[in-house]
N, C-alpha and C positions, 0 to 999 in steps of 0.2 A: 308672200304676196298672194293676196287672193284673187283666184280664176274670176271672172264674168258670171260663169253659170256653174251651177251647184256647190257654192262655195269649198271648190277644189282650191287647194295652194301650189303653185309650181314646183317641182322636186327641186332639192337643192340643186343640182348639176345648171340647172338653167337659170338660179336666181344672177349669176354673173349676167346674165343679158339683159340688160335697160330694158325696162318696158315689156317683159316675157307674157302671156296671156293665155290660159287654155281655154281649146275650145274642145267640143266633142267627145268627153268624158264622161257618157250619160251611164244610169243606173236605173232598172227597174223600180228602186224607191221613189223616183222623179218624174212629173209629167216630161215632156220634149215637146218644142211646135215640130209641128210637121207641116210639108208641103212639097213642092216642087223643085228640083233644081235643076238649075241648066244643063244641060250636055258639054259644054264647053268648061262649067265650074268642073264635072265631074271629071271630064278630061284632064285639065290641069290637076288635078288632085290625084288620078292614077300615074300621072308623071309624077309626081312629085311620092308617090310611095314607092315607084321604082325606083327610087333612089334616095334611101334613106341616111340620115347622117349617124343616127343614132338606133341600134338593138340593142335590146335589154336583153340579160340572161333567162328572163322569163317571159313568159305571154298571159297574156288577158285574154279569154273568151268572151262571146258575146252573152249577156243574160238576160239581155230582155225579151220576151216571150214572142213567137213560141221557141225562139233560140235558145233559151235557159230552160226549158222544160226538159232538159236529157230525149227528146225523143228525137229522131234523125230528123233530121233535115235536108231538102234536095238542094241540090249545086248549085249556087248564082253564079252567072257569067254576065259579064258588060265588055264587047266587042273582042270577046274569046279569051278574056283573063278572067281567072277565075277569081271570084271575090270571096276570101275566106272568110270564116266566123271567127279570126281569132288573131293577133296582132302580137306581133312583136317590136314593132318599129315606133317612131314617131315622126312625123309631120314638121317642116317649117316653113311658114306663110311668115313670108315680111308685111308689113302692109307700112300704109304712110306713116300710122305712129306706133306701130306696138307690132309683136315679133309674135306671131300665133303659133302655139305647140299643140301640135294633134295630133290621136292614135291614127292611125295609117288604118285602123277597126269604123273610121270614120265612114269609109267606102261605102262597107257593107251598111252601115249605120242610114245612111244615105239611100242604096238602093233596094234594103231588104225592109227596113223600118220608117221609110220615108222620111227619115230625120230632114229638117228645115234650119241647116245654120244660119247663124245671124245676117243680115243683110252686109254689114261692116267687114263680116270675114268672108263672104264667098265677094266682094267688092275686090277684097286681097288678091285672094285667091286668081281670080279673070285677070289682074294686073300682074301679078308674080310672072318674075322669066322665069324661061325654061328651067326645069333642074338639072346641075349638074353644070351648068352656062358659066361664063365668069358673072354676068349680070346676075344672075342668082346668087353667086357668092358674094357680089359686091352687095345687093342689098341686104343678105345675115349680115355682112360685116358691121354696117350702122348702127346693128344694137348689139356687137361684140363691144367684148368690156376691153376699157383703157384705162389707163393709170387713174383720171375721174371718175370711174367706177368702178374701180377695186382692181383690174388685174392689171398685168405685171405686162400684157406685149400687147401693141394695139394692130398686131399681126395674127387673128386668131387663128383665122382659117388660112392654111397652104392649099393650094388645088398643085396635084401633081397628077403624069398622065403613067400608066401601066405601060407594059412593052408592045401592046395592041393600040395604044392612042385612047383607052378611054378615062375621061376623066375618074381622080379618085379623088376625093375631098377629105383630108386629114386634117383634125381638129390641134392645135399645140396645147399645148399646159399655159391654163393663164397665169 
């Protein structure tokens, strides 16, 4: 399934989700809009990397200039979390129709390269519950796969809570 922008295709892991989308997957070979975004988009989007559903065994750095130049770079912070140049997570924004996957690199993307997502996902994004919420998991759920769409339980996600009460979001085997 091909992404929106820069003709990205979804990793296979996420084709079981109807309607899956990436955003924010930029490269130095590609222009980006840039512009402005909210405090509040940004805010939900730093909750929402706090709490990731998905780590890769690897990371992506950032490479678009002067971040991919190999020369140091000084420390971004946005309201005292540090915003790294380098990502290992991803992102999910439910929106009305389509299920956004984004590097968690988005951040930085955002606030060091004035990256400008699309109006359609940071629209998500300010609607998105809290992460970690049942309302956040009930909205992934909608484009979790069910027997019409290939998987096997139409129970993807279990929210279960640690011995300290916080939630923990475990994915099942579709």
């Amino acid at each position: 399934m091909n992404g929106p922008q820069l003709g990205l295709k979804i990793d296979p892991m996420f084709e079981c989700f109807s309607k899956s989308k990436p955003v924010g997957y930029l490269s130095p070979e590609q222009d980006y809009p840039r512009g402005e975004v909210s405090e509040d988009a940004v805010d939900r989007l730093v909750d929402l990397a706090k709490h990731p559903l998905v780590a890769w065994c690897g990371s992506h750095d950032c490479e678009l200039d002067p971040c991919g130049s190999g020369q140091f770079q000084p420390e971004l912070k946005y309201r005292g979390l540090v915003v790294p140049t380098w990502c290992s997570t991803d992102i999910f924004v439910p929106g009305e129709s389509a299920l956004y996957v984004v590097p968690a690199l988005i951040l930085h993307y955002i606030l060091c390269h004035k990256y400008a997502p699309p109006s359609y996902f940071l629209d998500a994004v300010i609607a998105c519950p809290k992460a970690a919420s049942k309302e956040y998991f009930a909205a992934l759920k909608r484009f979790a796969p069910t027997a019409s769409t290939g998987g096997a339980d139409t129970q993807f996600f279990e929210i279960i809570r640690d011995t300290e009460g916080n939630v923990i979001p475990v994915c099942k085997e579709p």
